[in-house]
C-alpha positions in Angstrom: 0.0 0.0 0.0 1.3 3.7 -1.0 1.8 6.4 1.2 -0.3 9.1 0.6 1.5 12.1 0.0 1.2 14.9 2.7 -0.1 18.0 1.1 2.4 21.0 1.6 -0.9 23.5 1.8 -1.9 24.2 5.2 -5.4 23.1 6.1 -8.1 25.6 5.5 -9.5 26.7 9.1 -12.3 28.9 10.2 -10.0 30.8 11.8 -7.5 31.2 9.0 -10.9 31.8 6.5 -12.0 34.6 8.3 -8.0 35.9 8.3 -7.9 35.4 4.5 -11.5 37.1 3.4 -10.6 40.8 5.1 -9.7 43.0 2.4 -10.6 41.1 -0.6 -14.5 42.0 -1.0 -15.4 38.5 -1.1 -13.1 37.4 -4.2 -12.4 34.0 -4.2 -9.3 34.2 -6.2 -7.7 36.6 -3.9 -8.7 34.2 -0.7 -7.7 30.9 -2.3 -4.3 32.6 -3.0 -4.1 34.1 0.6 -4.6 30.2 1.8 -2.1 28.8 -0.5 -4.6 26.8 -2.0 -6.9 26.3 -5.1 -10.6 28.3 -6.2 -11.8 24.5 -6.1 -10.5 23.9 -2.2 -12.0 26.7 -0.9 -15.5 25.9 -3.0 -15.3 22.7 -0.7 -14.6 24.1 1.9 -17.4 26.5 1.8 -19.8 23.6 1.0 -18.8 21.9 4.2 -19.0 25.4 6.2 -22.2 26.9 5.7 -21.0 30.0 9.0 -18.0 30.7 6.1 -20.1 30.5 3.3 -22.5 33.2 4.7 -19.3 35.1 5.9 -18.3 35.2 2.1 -21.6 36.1 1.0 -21.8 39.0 3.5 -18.5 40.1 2.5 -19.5 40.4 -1.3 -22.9 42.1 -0.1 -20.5 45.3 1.6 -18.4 45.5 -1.8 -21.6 45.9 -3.1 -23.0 48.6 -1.3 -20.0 50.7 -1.7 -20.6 50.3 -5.2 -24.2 51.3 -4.6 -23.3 54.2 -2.7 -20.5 55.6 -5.1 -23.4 55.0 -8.2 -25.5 57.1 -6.1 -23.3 59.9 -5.5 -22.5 59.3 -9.7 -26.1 60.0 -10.2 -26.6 62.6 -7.7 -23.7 64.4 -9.5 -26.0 64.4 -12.4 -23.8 61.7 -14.2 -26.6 60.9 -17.3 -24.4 57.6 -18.0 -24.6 55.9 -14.5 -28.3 57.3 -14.7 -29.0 55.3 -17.3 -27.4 52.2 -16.2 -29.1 52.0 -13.2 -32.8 52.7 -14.8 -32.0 49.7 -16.9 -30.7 47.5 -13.7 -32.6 48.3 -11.0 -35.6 50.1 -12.3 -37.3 47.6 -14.9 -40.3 47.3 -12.2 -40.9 50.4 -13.2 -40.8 50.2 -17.1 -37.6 51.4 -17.7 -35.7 48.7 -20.3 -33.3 48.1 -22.9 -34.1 46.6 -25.9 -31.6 45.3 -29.1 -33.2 44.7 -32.4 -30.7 43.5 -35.1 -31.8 43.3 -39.0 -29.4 40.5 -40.1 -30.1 42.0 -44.0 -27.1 42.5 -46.5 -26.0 45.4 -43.9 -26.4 44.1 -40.3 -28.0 46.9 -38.0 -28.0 47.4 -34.6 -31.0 49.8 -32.5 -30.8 49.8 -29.2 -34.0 51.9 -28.0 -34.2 52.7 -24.1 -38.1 53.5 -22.7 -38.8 55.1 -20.1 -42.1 52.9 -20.3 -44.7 55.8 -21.3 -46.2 55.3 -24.5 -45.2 58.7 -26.2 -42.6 57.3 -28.3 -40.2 59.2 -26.6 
C-alpha cells in the first residue's frame, strides 16, 4: 500500500478563512491565494461550512454597497451615463428597459432603444 503524499498547503480553518476574506470584497481568487490553496479547495470548503459561506456572501454584499453608494453619488452628481445604467438594472419594475433589435439584411444593424415605459414614443 502507498503512502499518501502529505499536502504542503496548510489546512483551510475557520479561523485562517476569516483571516484570509478581510480586504478582498469576497473574491475568491484573492482568498484561495491568501490560503495557499486552489478556487476549487475553498469551494469545498465552503460547502462543508455553511457559518464561512454566509461570511463570504456577506463580504461580497458590503463591496456591493460601496458600489451602490458611489453610483449614487454618480447619479446625484448628475452623471446621465450611471443614470442610465441603473434605470436599466434596478428600475425595470418600473418600465424602464433596454431593448436590441438587429436586422441581419445585406447590412447588419444594430438599435438599441431605451423607454422610459410611457407610451409617447419618446
Amino acid at each position: 500500500m502507498r503512502a499518501r503524499k502529505k499536502s504542503t498547503y496548510p489546512k483551510i480553518t475557520k479561523d485562517n478563512f476569516q483571516v484570509a476574506v478581510k480586504g478582498t470584497y469576497g473574491n475568491l481568487t484573492a482568498i484561495a491565494s491568501r490560503l495557499h490553496v486552489s478556487r476549487t479547495t475553498v469551494y469545498a470548503f465552503l460547502e462543508n461550512n455553511a457559518d464561512m459561506k454566509a461570511l463570504l456572501e456577506e463580504t461580497k454584499e458590503s463591496f456591493d454597497d460601496i458600489a451602490e453608494s458611489i453610483l449614487q453619488k454618480k447619479i446625484i452628481e448628475g452623471d446621465t451615463r450611471m443614470l442610465e445604467f441603473y434605470a436599466r438594472t434596478k428600475m425595470k419594475h418600473r418600465g424602464y428597459h433596454e431593448s436590441i433589435d438587429v436586422n441581419m439584411g445585406e447590412t447588419p444593424e444594430f438599435k438599441v432603444t431605451f423607454s422610459d415605459g410611457s407610451d409617447d414614443g419618446n
